[in-house]
Backbone as XML, in Angstrom:
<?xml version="1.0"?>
<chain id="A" units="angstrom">
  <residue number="1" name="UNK">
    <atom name="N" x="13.703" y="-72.648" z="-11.821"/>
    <atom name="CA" x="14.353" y="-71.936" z="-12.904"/>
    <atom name="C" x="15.626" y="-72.685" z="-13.297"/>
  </residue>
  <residue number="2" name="UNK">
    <atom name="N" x="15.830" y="-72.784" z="-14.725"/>
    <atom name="CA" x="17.057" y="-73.615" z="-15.125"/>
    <atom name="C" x="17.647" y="-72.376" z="-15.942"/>
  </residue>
  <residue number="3" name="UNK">
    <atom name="N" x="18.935" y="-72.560" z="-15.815"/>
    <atom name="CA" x="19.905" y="-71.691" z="-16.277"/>
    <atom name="C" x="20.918" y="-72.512" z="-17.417"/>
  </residue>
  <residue number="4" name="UNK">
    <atom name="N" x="21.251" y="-71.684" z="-18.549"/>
    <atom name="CA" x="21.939" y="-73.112" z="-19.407"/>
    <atom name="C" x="23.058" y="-72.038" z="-19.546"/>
  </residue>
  <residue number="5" name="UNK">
    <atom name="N" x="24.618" y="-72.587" z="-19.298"/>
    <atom name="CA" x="25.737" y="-71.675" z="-19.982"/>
    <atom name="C" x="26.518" y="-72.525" z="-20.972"/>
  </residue>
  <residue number="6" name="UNK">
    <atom name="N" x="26.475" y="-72.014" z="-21.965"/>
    <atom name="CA" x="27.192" y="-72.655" z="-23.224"/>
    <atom name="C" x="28.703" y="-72.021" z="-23.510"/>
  </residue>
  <residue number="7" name="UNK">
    <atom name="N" x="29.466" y="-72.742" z="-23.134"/>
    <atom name="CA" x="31.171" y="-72.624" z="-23.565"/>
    <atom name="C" x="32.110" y="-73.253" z="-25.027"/>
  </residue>
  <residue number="8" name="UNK">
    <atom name="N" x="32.100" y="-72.559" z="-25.749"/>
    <atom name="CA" x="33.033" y="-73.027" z="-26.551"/>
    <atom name="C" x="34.137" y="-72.976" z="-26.632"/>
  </residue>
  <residue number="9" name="UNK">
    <atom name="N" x="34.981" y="-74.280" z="-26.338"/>
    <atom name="CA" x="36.566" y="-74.122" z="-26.653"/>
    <atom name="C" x="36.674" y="-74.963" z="-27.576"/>
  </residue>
  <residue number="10" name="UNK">
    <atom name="N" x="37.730" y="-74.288" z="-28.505"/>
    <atom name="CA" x="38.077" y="-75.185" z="-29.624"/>
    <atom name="C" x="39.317" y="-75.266" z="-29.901"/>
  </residue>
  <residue number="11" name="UNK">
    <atom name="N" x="39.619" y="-76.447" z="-28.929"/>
    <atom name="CA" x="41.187" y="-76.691" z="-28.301"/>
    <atom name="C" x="41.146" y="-78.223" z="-28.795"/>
  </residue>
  <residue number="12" name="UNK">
    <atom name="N" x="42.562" y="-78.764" z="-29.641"/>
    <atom name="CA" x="42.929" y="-80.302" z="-29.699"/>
    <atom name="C" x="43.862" y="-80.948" z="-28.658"/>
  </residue>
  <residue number="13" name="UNK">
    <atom name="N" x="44.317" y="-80.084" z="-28.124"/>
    <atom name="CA" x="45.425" y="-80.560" z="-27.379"/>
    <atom name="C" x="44.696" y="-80.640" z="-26.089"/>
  </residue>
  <residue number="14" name="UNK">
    <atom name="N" x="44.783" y="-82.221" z="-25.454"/>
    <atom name="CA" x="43.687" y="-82.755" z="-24.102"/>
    <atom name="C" x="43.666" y="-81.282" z="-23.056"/>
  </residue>
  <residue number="15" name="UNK">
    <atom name="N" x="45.613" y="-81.605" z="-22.649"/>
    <atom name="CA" x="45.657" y="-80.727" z="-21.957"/>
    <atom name="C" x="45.310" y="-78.989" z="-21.227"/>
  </residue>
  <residue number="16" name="UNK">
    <atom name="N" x="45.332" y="-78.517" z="-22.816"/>
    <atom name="CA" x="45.015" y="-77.092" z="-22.966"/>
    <atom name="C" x="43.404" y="-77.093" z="-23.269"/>
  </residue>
  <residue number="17" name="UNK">
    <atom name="N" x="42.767" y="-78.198" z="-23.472"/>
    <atom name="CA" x="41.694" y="-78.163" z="-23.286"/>
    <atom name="C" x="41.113" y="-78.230" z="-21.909"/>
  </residue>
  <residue number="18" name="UNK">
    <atom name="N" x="41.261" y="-79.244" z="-20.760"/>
    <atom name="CA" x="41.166" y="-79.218" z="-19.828"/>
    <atom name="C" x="41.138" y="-77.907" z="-18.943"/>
  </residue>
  <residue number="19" name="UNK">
    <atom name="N" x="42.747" y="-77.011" z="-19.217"/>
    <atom name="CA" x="43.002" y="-76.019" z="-18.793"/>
    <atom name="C" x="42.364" y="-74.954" z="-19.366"/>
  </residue>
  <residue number="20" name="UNK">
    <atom name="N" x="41.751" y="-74.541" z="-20.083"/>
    <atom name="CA" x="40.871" y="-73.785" z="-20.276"/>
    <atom name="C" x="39.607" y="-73.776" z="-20.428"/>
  </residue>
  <residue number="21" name="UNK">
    <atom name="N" x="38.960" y="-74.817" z="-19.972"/>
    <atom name="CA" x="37.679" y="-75.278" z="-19.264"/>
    <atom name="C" x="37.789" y="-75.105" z="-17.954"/>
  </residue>
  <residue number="22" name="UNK">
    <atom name="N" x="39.061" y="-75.522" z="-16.834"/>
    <atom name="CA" x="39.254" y="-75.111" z="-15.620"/>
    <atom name="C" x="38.772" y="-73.570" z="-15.389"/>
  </residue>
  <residue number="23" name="UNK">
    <atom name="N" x="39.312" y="-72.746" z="-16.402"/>
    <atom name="CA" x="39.588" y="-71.210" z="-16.337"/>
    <atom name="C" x="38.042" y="-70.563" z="-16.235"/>
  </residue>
  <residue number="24" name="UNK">
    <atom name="N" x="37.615" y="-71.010" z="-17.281"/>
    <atom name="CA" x="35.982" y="-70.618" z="-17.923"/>
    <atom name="C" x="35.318" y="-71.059" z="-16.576"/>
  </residue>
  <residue number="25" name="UNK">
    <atom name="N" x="35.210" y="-71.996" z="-16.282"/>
    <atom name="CA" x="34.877" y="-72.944" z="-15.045"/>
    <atom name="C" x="34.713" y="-71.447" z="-13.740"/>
  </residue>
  <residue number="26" name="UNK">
    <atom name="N" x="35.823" y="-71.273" z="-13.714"/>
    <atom name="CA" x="36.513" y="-70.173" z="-11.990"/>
    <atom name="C" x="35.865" y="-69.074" z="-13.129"/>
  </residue>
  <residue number="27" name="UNK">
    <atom name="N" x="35.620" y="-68.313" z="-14.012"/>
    <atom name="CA" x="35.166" y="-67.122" z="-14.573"/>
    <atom name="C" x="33.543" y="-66.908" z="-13.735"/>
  </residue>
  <residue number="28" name="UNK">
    <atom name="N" x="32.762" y="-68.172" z="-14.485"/>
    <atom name="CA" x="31.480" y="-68.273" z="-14.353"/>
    <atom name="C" x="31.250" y="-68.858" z="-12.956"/>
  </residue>
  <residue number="29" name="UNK">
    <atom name="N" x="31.887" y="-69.478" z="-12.245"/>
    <atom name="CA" x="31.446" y="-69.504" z="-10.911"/>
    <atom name="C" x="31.641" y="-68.366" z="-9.612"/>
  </residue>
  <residue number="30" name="UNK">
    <atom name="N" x="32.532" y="-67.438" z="-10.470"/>
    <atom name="CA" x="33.020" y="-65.949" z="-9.817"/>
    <atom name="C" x="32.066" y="-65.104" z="-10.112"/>
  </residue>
  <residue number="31" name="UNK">
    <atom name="N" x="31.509" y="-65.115" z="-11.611"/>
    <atom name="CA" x="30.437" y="-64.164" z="-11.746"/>
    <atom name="C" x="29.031" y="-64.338" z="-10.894"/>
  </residue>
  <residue number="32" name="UNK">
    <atom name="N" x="28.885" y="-65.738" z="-10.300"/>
    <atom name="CA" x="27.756" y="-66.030" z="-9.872"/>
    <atom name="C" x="27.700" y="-65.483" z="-8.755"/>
  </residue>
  <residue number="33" name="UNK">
    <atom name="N" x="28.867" y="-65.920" z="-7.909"/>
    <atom name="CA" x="29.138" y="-65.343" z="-6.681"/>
    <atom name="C" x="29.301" y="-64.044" z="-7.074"/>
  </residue>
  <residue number="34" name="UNK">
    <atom name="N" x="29.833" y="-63.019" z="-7.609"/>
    <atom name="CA" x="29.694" y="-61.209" z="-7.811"/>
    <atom name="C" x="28.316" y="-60.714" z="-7.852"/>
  </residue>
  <residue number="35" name="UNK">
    <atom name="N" x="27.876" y="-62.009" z="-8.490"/>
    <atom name="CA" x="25.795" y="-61.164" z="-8.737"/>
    <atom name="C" x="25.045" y="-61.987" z="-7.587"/>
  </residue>
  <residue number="36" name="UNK">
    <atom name="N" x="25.645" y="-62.754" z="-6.493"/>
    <atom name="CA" x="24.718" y="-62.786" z="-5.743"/>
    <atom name="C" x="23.624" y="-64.282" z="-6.440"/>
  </residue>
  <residue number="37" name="UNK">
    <atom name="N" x="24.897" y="-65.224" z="-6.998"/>
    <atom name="CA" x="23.506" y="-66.165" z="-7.579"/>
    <atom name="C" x="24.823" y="-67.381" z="-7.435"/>
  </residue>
  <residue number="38" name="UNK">
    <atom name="N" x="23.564" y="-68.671" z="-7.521"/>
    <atom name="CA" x="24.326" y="-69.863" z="-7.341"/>
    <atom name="C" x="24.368" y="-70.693" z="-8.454"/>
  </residue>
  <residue number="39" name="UNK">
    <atom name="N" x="25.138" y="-71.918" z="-8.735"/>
    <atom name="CA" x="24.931" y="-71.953" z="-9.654"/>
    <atom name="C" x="24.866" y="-73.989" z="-9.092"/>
  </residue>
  <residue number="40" name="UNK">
    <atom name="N" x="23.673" y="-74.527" z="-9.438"/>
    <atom name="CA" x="23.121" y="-75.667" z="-8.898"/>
    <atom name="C" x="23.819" y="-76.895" z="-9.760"/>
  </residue>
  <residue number="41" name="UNK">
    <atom name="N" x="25.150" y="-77.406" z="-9.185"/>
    <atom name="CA" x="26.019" y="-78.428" z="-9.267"/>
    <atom name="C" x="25.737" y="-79.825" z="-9.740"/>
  </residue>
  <residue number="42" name="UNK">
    <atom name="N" x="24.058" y="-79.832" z="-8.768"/>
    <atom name="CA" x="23.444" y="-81.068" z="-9.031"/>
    <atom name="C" x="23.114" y="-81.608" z="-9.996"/>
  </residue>
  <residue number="43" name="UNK">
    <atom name="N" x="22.255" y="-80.120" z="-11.048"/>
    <atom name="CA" x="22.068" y="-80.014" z="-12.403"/>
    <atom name="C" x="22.537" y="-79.240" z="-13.203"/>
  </residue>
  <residue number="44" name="UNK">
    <atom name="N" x="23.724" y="-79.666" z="-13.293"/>
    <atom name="CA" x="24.633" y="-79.052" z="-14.398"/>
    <atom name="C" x="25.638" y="-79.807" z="-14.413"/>
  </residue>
  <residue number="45" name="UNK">
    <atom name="N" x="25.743" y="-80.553" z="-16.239"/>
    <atom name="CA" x="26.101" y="-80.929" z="-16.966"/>
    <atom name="C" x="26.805" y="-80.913" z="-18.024"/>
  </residue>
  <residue number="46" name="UNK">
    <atom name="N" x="28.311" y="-81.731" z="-18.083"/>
    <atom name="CA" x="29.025" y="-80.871" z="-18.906"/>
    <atom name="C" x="28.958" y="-81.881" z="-20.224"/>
  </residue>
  <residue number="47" name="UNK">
    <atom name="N" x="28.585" y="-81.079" z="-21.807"/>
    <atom name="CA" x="28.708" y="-82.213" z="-23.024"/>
    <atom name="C" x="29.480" y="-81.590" z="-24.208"/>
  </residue>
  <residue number="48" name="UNK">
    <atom name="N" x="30.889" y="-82.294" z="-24.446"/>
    <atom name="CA" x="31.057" y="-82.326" z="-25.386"/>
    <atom name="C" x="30.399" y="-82.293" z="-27.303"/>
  </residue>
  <residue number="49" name="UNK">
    <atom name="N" x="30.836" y="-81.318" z="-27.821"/>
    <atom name="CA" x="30.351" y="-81.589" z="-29.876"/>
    <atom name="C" x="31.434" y="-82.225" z="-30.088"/>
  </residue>
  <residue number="50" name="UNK">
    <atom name="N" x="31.104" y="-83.275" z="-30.710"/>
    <atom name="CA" x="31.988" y="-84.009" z="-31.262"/>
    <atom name="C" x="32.065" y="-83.972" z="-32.685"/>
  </residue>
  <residue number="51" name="UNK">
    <atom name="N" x="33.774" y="-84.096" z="-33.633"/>
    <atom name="CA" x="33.258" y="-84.342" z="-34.882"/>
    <atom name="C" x="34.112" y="-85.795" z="-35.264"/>
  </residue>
  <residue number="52" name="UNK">
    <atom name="N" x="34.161" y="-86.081" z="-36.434"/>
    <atom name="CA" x="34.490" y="-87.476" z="-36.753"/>
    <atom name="C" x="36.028" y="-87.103" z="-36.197"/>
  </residue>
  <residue number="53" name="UNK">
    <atom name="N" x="36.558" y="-86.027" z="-36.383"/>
    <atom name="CA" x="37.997" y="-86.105" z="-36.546"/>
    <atom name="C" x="38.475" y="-85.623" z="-35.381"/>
  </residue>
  <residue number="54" name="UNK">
    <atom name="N" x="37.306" y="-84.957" z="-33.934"/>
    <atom name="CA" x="37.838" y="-85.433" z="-33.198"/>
    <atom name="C" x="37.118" y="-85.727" z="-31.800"/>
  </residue>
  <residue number="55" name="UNK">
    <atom name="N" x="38.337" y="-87.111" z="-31.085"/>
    <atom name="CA" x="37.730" y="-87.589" z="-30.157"/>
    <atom name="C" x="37.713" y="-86.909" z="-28.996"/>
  </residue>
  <residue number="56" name="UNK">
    <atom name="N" x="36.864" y="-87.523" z="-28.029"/>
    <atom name="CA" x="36.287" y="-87.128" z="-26.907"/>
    <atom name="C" x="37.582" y="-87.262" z="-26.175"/>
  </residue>
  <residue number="57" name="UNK">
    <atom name="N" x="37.391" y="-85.915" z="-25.224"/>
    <atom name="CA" x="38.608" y="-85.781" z="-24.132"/>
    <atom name="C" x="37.584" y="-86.025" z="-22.760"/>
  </residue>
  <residue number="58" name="UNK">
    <atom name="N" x="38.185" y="-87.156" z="-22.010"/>
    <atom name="CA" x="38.129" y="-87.542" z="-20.700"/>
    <atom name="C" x="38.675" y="-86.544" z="-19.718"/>
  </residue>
  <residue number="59" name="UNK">
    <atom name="N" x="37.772" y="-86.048" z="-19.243"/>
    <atom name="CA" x="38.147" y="-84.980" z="-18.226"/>
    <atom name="C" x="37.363" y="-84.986" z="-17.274"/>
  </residue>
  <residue number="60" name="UNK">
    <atom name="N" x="37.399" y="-83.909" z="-16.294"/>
    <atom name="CA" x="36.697" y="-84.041" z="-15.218"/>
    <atom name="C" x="36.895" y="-82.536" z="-14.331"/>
  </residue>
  <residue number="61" name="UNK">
    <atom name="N" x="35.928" y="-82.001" z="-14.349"/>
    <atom name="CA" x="35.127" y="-80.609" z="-13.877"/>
    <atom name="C" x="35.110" y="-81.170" z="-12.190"/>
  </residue>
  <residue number="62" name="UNK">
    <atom name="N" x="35.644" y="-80.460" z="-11.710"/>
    <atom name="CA" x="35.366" y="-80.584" z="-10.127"/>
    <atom name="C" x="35.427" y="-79.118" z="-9.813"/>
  </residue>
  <residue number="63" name="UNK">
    <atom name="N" x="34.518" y="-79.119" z="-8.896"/>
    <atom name="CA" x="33.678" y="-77.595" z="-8.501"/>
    <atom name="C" x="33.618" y="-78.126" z="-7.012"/>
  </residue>
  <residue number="64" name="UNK">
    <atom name="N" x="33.369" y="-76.503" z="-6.498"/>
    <atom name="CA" x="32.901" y="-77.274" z="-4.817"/>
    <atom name="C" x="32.073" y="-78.220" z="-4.767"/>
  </residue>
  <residue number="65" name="UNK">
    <atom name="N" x="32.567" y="-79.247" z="-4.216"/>
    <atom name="CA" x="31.747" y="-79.871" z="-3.374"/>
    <atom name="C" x="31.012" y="-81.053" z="-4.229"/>
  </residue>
  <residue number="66" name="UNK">
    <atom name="N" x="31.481" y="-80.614" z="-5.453"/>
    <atom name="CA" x="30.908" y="-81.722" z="-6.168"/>
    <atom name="C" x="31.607" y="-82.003" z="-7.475"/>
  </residue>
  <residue number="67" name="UNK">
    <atom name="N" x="31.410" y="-83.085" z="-8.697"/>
    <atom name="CA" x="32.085" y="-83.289" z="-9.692"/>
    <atom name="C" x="31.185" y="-83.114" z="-10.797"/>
  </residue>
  <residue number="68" name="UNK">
    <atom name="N" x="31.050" y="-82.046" z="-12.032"/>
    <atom name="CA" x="30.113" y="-82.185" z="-13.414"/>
    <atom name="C" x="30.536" y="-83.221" z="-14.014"/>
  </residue>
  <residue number="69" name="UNK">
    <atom name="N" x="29.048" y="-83.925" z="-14.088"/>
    <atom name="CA" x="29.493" y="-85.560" z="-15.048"/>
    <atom name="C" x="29.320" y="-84.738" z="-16.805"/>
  </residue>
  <residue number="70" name="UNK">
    <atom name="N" x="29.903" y="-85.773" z="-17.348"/>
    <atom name="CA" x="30.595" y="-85.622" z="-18.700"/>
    <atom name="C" x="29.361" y="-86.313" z="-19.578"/>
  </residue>
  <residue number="71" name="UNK">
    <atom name="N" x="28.366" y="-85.817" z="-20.111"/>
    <atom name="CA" x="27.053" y="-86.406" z="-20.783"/>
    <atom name="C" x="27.594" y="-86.687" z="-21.878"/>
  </residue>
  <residue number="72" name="UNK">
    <atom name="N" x="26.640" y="-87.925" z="-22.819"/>
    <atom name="CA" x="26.318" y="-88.179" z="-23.799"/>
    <atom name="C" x="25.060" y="-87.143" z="-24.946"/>
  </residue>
  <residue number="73" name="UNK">
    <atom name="N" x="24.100" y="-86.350" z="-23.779"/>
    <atom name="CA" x="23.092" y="-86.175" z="-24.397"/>
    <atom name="C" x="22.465" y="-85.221" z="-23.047"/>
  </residue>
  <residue number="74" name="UNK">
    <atom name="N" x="21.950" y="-84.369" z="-23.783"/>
    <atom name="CA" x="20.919" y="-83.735" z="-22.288"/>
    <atom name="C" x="20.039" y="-83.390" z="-23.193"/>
  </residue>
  <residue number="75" name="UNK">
    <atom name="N" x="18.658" y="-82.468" z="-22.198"/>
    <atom name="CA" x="17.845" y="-81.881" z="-23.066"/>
    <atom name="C" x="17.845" y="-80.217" z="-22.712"/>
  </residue>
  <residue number="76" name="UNK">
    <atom name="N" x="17.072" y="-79.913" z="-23.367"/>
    <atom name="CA" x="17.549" y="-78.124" z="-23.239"/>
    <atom name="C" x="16.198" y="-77.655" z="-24.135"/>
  </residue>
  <residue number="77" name="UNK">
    <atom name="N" x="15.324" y="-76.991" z="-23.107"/>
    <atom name="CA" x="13.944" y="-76.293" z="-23.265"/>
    <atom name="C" x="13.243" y="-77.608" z="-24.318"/>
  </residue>
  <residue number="78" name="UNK">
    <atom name="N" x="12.827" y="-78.975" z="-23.872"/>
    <atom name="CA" x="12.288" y="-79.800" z="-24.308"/>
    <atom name="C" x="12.903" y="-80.672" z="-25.816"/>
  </residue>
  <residue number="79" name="UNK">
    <atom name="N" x="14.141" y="-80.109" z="-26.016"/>
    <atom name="CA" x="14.929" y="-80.787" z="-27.071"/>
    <atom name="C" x="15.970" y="-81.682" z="-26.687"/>
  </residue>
  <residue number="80" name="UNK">
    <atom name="N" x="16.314" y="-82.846" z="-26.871"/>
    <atom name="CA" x="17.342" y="-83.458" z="-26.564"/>
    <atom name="C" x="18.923" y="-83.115" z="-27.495"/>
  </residue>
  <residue number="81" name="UNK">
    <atom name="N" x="19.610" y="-83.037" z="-27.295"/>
    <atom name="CA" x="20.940" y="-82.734" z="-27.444"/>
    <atom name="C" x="22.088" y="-83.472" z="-27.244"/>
  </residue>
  <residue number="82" name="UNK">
    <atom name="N" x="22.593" y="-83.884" z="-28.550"/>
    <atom name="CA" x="23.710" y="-85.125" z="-28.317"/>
    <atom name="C" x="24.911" y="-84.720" z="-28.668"/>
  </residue>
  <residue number="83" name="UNK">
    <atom name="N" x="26.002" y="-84.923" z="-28.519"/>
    <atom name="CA" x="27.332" y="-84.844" z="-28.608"/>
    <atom name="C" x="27.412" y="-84.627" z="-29.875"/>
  </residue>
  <residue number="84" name="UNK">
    <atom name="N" x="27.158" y="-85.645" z="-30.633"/>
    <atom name="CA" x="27.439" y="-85.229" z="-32.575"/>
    <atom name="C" x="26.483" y="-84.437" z="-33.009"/>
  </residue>
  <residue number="85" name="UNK">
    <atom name="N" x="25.508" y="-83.826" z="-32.674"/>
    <atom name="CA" x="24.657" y="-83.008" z="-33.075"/>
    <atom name="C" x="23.863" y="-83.464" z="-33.988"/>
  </residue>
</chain>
């Protein structure tokens, strides 16, 4: 079973972006743990929408035990999915 959670922040400033991806981050890994569910580190992937006007923030998701890499592209129920849409 694959589970997909979609977050939108629509933050310019690196910082306050970061920091409220941290937040969302501890929300949804609290809810998992409250319902008794995990949430599989291995496959899960974090991707930026990008638009022309603005660039990609370098960041970095660290969760227990492991780090969410920062995709170009994933797929999602047999569709691929890219950053610029």
């Amino acid at each position: 079973m694959t589970t997909t959670l979609l977050f939108l922040i629509g933050i310019r400033d690196k910082q306050e972006f970061k920091n409220n991806l941290e937040s969302v981050m501890d929300i949804a890994i609290n809810w998992f743990q409250n319902n008794l569910l995990s949430m599989n580190y291995e496959k899960t992937r974090f991707l930026q929408f990008l638009t022309k006007q603005h660039n990609k923030f370098n960041v970095r998701i660290v969760v227990p035990d492991s780090v969410i890499p920062n995709v170009n592209r994933t797929k999602f129920l047999g569709l691929t999915i890219d950053s610029t849409l």
